[in-house]
C-alpha positions as a printed NumPy array, in Angstrom:
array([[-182.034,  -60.696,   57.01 ],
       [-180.038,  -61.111,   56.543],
       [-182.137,  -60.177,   54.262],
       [-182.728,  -63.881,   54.652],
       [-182.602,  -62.782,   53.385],
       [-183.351,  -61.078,   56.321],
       [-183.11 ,  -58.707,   54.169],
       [-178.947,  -61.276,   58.421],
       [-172.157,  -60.37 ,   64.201],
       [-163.   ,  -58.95 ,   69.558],
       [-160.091,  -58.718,   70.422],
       [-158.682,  -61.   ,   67.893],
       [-158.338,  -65.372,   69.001],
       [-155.822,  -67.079,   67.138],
       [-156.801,  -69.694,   64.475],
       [-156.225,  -72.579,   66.882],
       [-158.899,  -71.875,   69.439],
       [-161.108,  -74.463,   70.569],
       [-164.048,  -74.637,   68.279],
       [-162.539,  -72.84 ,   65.196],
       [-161.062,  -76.118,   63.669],
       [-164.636,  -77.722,   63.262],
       [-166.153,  -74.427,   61.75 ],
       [-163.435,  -74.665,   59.457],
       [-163.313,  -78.407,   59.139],
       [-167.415,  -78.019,   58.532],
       [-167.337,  -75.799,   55.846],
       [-164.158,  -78.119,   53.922],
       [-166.418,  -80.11 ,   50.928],
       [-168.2  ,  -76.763,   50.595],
       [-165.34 ,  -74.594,   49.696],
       [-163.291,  -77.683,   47.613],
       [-166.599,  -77.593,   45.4  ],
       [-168.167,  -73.663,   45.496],
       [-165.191,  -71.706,   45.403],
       [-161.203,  -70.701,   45.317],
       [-158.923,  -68.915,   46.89 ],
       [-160.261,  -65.324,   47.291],
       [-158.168,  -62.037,   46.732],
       [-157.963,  -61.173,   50.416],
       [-156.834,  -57.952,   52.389],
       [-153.475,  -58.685,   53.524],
       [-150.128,  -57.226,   52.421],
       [-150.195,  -54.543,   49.817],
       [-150.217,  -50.598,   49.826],
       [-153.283,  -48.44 ,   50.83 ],
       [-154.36 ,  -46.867,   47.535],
       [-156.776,  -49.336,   47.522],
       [-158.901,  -51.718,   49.846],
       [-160.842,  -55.159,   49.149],
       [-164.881,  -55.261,   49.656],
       [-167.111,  -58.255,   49.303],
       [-170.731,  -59.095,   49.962],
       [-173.3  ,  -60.869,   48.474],
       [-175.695,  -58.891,   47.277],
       [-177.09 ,  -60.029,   44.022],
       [-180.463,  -58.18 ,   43.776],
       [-181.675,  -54.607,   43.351],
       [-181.435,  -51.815,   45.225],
       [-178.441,  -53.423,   47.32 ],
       [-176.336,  -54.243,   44.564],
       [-177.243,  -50.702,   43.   ],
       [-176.578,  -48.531,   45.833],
       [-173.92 ,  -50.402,   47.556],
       [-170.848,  -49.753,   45.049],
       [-172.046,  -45.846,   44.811],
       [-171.756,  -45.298,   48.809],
       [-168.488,  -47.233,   48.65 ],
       [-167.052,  -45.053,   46.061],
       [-168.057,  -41.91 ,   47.938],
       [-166.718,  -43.021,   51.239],
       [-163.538,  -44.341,   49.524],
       [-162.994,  -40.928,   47.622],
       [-163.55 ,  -38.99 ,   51.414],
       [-160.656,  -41.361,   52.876],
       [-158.674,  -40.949,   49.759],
       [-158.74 ,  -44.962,   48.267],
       [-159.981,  -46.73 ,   45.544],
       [-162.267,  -49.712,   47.116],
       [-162.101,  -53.031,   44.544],
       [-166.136,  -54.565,   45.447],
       [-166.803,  -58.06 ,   44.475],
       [-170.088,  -59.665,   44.85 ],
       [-169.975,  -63.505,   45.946],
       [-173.277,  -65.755,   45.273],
       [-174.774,  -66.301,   48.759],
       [-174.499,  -69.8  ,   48.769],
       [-170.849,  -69.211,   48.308],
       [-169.996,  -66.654,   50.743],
       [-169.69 ,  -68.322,   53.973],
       [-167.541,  -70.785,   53.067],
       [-165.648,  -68.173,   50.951],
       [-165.183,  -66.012,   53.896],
       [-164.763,  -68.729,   56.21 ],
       [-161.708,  -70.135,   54.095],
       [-159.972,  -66.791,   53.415],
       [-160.027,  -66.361,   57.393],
       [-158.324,  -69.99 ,   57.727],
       [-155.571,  -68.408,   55.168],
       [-155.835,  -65.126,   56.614],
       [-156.709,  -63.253,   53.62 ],
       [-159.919,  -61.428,   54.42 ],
       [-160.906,  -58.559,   52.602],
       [-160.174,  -55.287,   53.862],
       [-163.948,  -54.602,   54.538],
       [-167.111,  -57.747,   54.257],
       [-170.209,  -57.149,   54.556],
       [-172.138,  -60.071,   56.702],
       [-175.022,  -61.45 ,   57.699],
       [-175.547,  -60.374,   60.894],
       [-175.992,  -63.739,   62.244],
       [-173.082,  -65.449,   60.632],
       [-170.558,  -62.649,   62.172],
       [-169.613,  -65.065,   64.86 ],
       [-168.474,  -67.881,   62.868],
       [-165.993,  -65.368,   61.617],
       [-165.   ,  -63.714,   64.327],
       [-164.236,  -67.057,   65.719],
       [-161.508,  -67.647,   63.572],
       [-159.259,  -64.35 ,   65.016],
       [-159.196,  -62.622,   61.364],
       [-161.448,  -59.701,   62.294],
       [-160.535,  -56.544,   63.626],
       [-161.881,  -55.615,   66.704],
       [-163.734,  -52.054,   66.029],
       [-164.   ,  -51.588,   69.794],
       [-160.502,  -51.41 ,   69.965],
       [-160.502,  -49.272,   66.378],
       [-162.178,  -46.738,   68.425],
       [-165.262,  -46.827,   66.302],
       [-168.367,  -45.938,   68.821],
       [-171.882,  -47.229,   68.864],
       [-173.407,  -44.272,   71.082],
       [-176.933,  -43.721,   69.663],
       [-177.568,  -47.137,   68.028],
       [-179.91 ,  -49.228,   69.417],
       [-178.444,  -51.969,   72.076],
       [-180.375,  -55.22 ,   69.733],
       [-178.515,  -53.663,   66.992],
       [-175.122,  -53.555,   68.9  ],
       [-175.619,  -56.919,   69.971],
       [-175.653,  -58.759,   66.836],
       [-172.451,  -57.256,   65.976],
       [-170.78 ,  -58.616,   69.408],
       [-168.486,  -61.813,   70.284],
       [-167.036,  -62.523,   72.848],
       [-167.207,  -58.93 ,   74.791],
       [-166.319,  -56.525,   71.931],
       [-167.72 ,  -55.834,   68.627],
       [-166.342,  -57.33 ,   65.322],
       [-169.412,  -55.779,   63.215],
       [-171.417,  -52.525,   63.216],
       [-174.921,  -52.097,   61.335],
       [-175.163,  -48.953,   59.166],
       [-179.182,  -50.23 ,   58.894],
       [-181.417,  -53.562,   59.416],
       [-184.657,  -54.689,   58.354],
       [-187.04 ,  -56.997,   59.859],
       [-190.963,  -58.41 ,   59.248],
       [-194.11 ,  -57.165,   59.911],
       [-197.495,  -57.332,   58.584],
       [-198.923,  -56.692,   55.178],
       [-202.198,  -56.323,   54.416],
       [-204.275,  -55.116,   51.384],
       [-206.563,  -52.714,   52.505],
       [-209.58 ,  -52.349,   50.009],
       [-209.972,  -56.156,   50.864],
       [-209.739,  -55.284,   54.198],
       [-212.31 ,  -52.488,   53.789],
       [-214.62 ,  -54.475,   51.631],
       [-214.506,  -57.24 ,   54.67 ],
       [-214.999,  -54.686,   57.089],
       [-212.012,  -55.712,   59.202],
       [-209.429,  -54.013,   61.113],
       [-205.9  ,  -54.868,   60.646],
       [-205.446,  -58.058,   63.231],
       [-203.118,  -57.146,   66.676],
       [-203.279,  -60.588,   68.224],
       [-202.876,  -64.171,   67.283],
       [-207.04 ,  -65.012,   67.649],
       [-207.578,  -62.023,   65.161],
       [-205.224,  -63.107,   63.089],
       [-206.611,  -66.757,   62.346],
       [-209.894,  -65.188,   62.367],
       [-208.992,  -62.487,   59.357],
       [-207.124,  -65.433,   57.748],
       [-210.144,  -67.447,   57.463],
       [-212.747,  -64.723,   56.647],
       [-210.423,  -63.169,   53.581],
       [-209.873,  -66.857,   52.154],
       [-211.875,  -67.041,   49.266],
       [-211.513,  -68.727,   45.935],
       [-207.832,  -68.944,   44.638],
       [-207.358,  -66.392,   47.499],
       [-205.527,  -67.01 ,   50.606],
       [-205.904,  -64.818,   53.446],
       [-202.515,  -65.067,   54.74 ],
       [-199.181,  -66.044,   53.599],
       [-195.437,  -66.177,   54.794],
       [-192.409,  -68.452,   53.725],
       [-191.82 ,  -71.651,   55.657],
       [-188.813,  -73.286,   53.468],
       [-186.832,  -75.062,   54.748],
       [-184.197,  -73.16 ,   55.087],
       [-182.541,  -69.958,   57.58 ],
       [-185.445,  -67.537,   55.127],
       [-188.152,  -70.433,   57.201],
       [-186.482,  -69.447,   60.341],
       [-186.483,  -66.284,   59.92 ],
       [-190.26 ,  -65.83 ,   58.89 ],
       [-191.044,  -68.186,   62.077],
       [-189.029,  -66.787,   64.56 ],
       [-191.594,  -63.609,   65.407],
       [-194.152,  -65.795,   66.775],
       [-191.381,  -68.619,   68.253],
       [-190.204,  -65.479,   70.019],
       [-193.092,  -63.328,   70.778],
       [-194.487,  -66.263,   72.072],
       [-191.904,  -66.525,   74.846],
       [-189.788,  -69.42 ,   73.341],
       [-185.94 ,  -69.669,   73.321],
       [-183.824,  -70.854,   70.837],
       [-181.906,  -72.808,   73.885],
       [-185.275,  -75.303,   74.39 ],
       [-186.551,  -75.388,   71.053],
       [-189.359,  -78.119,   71.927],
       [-190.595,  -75.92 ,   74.8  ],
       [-194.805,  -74.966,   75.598],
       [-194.348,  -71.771,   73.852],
       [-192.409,  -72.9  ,   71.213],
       [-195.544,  -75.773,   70.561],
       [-197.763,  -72.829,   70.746],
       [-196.14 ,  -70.842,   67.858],
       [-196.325,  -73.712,   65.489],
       [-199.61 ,  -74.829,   66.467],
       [-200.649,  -71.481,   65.595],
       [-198.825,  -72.176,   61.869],
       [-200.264,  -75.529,   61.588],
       [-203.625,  -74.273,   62.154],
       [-203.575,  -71.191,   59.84 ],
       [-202.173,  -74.312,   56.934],
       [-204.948,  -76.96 ,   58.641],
       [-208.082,  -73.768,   58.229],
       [-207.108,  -73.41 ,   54.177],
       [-206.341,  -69.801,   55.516],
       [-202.912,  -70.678,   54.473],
       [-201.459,  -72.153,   51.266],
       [-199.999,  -75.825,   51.714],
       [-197.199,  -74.5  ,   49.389],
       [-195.599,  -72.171,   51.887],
       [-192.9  ,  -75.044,   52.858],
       [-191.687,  -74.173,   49.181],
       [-192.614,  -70.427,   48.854],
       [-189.501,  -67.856,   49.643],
       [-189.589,  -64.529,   50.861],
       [-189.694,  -63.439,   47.47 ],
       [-192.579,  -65.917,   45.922],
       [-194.835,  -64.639,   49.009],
       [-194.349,  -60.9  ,   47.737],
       [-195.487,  -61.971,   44.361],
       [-198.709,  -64.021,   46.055],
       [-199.434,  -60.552,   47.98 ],
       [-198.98 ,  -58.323,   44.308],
       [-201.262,  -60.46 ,   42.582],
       [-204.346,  -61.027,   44.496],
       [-203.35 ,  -64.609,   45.993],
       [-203.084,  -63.265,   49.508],
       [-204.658,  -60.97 ,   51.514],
       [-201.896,  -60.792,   54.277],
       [-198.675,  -61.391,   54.05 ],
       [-195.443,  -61.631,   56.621],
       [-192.561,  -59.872,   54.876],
       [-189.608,  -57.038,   55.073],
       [-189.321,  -53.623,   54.129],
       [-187.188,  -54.628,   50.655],
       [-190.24 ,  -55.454,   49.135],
       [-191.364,  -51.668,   49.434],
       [-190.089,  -50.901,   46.189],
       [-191.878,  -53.587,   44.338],
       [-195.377,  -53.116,   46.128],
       [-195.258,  -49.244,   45.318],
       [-194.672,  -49.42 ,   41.886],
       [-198.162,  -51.225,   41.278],
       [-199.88 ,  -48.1  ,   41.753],
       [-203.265,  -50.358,   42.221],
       [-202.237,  -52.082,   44.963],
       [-203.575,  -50.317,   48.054],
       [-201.624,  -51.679,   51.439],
       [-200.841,  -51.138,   54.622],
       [-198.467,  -52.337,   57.035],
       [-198.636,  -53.174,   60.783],
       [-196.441,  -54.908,   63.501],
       [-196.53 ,  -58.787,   63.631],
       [-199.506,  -59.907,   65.823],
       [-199.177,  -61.345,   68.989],
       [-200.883,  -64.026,   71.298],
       [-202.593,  -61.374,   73.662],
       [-202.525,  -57.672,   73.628],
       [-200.073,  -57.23 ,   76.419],
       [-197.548,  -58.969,   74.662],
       [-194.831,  -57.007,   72.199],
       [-194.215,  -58.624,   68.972],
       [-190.173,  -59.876,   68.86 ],
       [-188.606,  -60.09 ,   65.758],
       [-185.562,  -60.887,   64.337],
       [-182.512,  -58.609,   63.098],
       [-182.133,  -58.842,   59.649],
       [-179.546,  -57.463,   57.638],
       [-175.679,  -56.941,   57.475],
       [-172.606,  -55.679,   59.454],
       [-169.64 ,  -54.122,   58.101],
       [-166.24 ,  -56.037,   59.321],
       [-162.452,  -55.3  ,   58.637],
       [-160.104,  -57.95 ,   58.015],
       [-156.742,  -58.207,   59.715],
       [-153.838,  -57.132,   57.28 ],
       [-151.488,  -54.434,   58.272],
       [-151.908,  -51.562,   60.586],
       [-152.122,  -48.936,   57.443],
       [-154.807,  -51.082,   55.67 ],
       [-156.733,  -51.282,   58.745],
       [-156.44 ,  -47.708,   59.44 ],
       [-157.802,  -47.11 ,   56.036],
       [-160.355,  -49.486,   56.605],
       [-161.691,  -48.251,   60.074],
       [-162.016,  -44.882,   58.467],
       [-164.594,  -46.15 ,   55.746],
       [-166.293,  -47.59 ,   57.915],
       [-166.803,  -44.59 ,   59.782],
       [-167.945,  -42.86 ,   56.848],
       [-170.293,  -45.751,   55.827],
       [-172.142,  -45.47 ,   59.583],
       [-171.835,  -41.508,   59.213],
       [-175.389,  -40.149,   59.576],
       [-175.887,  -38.633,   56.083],
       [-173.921,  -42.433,   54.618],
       [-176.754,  -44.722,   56.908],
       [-179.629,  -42.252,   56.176],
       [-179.026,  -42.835,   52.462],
       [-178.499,  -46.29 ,   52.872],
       [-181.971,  -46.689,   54.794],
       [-183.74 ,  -44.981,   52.451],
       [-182.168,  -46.61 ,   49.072],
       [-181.941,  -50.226,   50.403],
       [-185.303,  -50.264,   52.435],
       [-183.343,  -50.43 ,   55.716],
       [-184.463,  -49.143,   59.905],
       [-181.424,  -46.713,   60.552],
       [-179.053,  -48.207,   63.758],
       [-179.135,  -45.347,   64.82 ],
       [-182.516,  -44.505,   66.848],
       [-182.564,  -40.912,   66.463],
       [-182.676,  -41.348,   62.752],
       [-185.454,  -44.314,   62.987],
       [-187.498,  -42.021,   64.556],
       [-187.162,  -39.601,   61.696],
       [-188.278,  -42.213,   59.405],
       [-191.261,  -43.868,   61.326],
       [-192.485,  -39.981,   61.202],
       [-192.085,  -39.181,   57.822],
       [-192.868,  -42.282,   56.3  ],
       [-195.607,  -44.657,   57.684],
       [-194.986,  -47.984,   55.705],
       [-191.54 ,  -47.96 ,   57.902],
       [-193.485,  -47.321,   61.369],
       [-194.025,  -51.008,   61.794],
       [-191.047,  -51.85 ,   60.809],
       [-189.1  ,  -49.27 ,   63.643],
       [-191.677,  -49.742,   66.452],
       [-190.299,  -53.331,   66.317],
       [-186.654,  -52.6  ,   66.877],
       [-186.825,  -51.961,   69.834],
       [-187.696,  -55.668,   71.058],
       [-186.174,  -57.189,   68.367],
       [-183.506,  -59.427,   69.055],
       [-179.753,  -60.479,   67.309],
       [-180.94 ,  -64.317,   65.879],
       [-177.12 ,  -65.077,   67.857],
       [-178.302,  -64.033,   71.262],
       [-179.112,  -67.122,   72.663],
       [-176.646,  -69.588,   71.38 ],
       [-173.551,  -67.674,   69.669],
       [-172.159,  -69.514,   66.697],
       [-174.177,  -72.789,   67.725],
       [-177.206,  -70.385,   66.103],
       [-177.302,  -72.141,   62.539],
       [-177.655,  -75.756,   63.877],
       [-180.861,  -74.917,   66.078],
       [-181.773,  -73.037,   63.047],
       [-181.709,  -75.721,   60.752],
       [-183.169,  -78.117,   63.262],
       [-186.263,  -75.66 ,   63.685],
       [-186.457,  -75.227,   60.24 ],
       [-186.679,  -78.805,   59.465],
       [-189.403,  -79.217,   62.2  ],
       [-191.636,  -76.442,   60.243],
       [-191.188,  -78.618,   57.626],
       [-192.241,  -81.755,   59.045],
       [-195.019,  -80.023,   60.559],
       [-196.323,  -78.318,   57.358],
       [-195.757,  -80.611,   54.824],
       [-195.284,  -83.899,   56.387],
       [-198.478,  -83.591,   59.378],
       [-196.505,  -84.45 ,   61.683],
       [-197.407,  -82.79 ,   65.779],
       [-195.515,  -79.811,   66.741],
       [-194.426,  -81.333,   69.947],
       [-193.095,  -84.359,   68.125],
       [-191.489,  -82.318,   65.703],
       [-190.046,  -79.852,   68.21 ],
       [-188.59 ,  -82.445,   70.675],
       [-186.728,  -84.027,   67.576],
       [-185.276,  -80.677,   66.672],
       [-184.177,  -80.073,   70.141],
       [-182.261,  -83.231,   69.903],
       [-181.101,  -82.426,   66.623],
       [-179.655,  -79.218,   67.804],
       [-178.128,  -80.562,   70.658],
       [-176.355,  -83.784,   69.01 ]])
């Protein structure tokens, strides 16, 4: 997700379209108080192109500006990167489309792509001629509006399980595969200031994110968010907080506090993405493995969601696009994505290359097997995605920090989402 933080979306609509006023109009008081005018793509020569994205965090923000400078040197331009806070970028973007100043090439979260293509200032790379033969069709998707595809992965991540094997061994447990083994690992590893599982449940897209595994793999859909299935997911999220086998604090815990509860002792399981690879393997005494997400019975298949970004082009002139389309083409280029992958913690798009990695490197097997019933958070509901969103993730909240019944909870957010 985006990393959400996933570590995570056309033939071109003018501005005016229904629906692109209110995105716009919504994202007004944010962009009066979080940022200016941007330097956008349009006009100029082509000895040098525009890049933004918002990575603000190693290895992204390490790696990122080295790939760009080798793909800009192959296509012969000098590429100008600027990294915008996250909380900023959105309405950044969203205001340089309304002036139609984009930067040459933005790098999005996948599930925000929409919301920009919306607006008409993306290129379509469908038309560009750039091909998606070999990637997988979840990955495709979340780069899609509207028929053709504004945004192309070079690599996504997603969550799976984490789970610290010499506790495991001393318990003499196997890694859990469904829901019941789960709770019952949960409660048998929580001992002392040790909590046998934990995940993020802010209240916030990151919440979402973490919850949408078992919202999905439990057969819900984002269109009914108060549904049976949905109730079962967060019944089985109250529970694990209701046993103890879960810290109370997880309604404030991100992505990146539960890492740090799984590195020092605090939790014997953990939900998380393949980013925190780097961090786990440098703490040479942590011994962990990693496993798909479990599910309610063993004939299910967990379904996660796409995290991660999608490179766009903005709309300037024909030679700035062309310039831009061939970048891009470098930056999906096998040896480009590989590196990427392997650098940023990333599942290649393309599933030749996934394979690869699930066979040479098994803390990323998880993490592939899932891609293939993963799904693009933007399926379902297009750019109406981050108002369910929010709606769910307030109704985790209630759930987890206010006691409130997931059915109650879940019928509000379903009128929340639809109001």
């Amino acid at each position: 997700m985006s990393r959400t933080t996933s570590r995570g979306p056309r033939t071109p609509h003018p501005i005016t379209r229904p629906g692109t006023a209110a995105v716009l109009a919504a994202a007004g008081a944010l962009l009066l108080a979080a940022c200016g005018t941007g330097g956008g793509g349009s006009g100029g020569g082509t000895d040098s192109l525009t890049e933004m994205d918002y990575y603000d965090a190693a290895p992204q923000n390490t790696q990122l500006p080295a790939i760009l400078d080798e793909c800009g040197g192959k296509v012969g331009v000098t590429i100008k990167h600027q990294q915008v806070p996250r909380t900023q970028f959105m309405p950044k973007l969203l205001q340089q489309a309304s002036a139609r100043s984009l930067p040459d090439l933005a790098l999005i979260d996948n599930p925000d792509l929409q919301q920009v293509a919306a607006t008409g200032g993306l290129v379509s790379l469908s038309a560009a001629g750039l091909t998606t033969a070999g990637l997988y069709p979840s990955i495709v998707a979340a780069g899609q509006y509207q028929g053709q595809t504004y945004g192309i992965a070079p690599g996504v991540n997603g969550l799976a399980l984490y789970y610290n094997k010499d506790l495991f061994t001393q318990a003499g447990l196997q890694p859990p595969k469904t829901w019941d083994e789960l709770k019952a690992d949960a409660k048998k590893l929580t001992a002392g200031p040790r909590y046998g599982l934990a995940f993020s449940a802010v209240g916030n897209e990151e919440g979402t994110f973490q919850f949408e595994p078992f919202f999905w793999t439990a057969g819900a859909d984002l269109k009914q968010l108060d549904s049976p299935q949905a109730v079962q997911a967060l019944t089985l999220w109250k529970d694990l907080v209701g046993a103890g086998s879960t810290s109370k604090s997880v309604v404030t815990w991100t992505q990146a506090d539960v890492n740090d509860q799984f590195l020092a002792g605090n939790a014997a399981m953990m939900v998380n993405g393949p980013w925190q690879l780097p961090t786990l393997n440098a703490d040479k005494k942590l011994h962990f493995g990693v496993v798909p997400i479990p599910v309610p019975d063993a004939s299910a298949k967990p379904v996660t969601p796409l995290g991660g970004e999608v490179w766009t082009i903005g709309h300037s002139n024909s030679a700035r696009e062309a310039k831009a389309v061939a970048v891009v083409k470098c930056l999906l280029g096998h040896d480009e994505s590989a590196k990427w992958a392997k650098d940023a913690g990333y599942i290649p798009s393309d599933q030749q290359a996934a394979a690869q990695l699930a066979g040479s490197d098994p803390q990323m097997a998880a993490f592939v097997q899932e891609v293939a019933t993963a799904k693009a958070r933007t399926t379902e509901l297009g750019t109406a995605y981050p108002k369910a969103s929010q709606a769910l993730a307030d109704a985790i909240q209630s759930v987890l920090a206010g006691g409130g019944s997931p059915k109650s909870a879940l019928s509000q957010a379903q009128s929340s989402a639809k109001n």
